[in-house]
N, C-alpha and C positions, 0 to 999 in steps of 0.2 A: 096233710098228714099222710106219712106212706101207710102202705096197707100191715107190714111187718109189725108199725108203731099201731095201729087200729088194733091188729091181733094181742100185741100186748095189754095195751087198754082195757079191752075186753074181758081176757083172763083175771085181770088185776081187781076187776068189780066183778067177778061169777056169772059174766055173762056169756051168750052163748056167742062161739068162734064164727064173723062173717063169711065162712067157707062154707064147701060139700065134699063130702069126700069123693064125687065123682069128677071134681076139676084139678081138688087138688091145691096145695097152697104153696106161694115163694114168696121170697121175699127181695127186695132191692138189695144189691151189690153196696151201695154207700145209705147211712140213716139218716135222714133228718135229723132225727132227737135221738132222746135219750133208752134204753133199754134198761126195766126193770123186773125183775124173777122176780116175782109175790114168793114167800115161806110159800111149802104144801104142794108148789107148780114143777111140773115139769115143761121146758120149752124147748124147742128147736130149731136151731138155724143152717142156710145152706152157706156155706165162704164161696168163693173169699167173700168176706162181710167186714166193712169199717163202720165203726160206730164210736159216738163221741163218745159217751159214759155208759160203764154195762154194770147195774148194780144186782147182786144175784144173793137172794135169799132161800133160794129151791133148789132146783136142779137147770141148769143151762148145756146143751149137747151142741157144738157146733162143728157140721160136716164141713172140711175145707179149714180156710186160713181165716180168722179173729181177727182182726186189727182194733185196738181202742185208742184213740187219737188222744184223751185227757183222762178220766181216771177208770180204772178198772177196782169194782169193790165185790169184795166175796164175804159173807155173813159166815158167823162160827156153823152156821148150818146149813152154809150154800157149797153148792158144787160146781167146777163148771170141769165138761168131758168136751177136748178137741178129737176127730176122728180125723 
């Protein structure tokens, strides 16, 4: 599992993020799996970033270029910000 998909996971059950803020976090350029925004979440990613399915119930900020290779879903109460 990449560490991008770990961080998701994590947020998704309220656990606390495998980071520090003194290293700092990235994430892989292409995803394994899938990416999912819990309601309530804010996340962030660095592009260019390809990922299979991005399903987004919160808030999704992606610095750079998105790529979704199969479905892209946004909830009546997701957001997703490209920068």
């Amino acid at each position: 599992m990449t560490r991008a998909v770990e961080m998701a996971d994590a947020v998704s059950q309220g656990l606390p993020l495998p980071i520090s803020f003194e290293t700092g976090s990235s994430n892989e350029d292409v995803f394994e799996g899938n990416l999912t925004v819990p309601a309530n979440t804010n996340t962030i990613i660095a592009g260019p970033v390809t990922i299979p399915n991005v399903t987004i119930n919160g808030n999704l900020s992606s610095i750079g270029n998105l790529t979704v290779t199969n479905t892209l879903t946004i909830a009546s109460a997701g957001k997703l910000f490209i920068k």
